[in-house]
N, C-alpha and C positions, 0 to 999 in steps of 0.2 A: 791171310798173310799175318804173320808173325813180328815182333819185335825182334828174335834171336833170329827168324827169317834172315831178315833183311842184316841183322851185322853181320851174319855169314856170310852176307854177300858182298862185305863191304864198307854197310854204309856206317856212319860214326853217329852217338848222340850230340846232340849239337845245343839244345835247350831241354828246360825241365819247364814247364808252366803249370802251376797252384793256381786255380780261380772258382773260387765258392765252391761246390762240391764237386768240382771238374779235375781233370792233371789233363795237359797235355804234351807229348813228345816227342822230339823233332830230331829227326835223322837226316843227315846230307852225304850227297855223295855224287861230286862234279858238280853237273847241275840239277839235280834231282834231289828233292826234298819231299820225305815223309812224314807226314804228323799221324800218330797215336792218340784218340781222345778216349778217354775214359771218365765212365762218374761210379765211383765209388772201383771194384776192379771189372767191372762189367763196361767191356770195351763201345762204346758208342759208332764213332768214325774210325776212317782210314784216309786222308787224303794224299793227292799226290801236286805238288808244284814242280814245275819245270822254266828254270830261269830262263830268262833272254839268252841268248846265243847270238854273236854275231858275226858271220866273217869265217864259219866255217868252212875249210876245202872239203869237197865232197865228191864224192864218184857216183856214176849211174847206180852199182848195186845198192849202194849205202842210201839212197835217194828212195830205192823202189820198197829197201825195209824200212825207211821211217816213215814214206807213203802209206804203208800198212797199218804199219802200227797206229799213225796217228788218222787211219782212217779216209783216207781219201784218193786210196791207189787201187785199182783192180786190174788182176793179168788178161 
């Protein structure tokens, strides 16, 4: 995964972070935030956060893909 990846998709920069020989780069998008770490341009990480969520309406389909996804649904 890519930085132009992901604004393709959407998501916006949202912070720039300088710390000692590090940058890192923070993309959001809803609730889904991506950090870019790098030291020097040789990419280190990729992480992914995912806010709280409260109070969402949900339906069976949408329940059995986020099941998936986040790993804990099997047909």
């Amino acid at each position: 995964m890519t930085e132009p990846e992901i604004i393709k998709m959407g998501f916006n920069l949202q912070k720039e972070n300088k710390h000692d020989q590090f940058n890192t780069n923070r993309y959001s998008k809803g609730i889904l935030e991506v950090e870019f770490t790098y030291e020097g341009k040789k990419l280190l990480s990729t992480e992914l956060t995912i806010s709280e969520l409260n109070c969402m309406p949900v339906n069976l389909e949408q329940m059995k893909v986020l099941s998936i996804i986040l790993g804990s649904y099997k047909e």
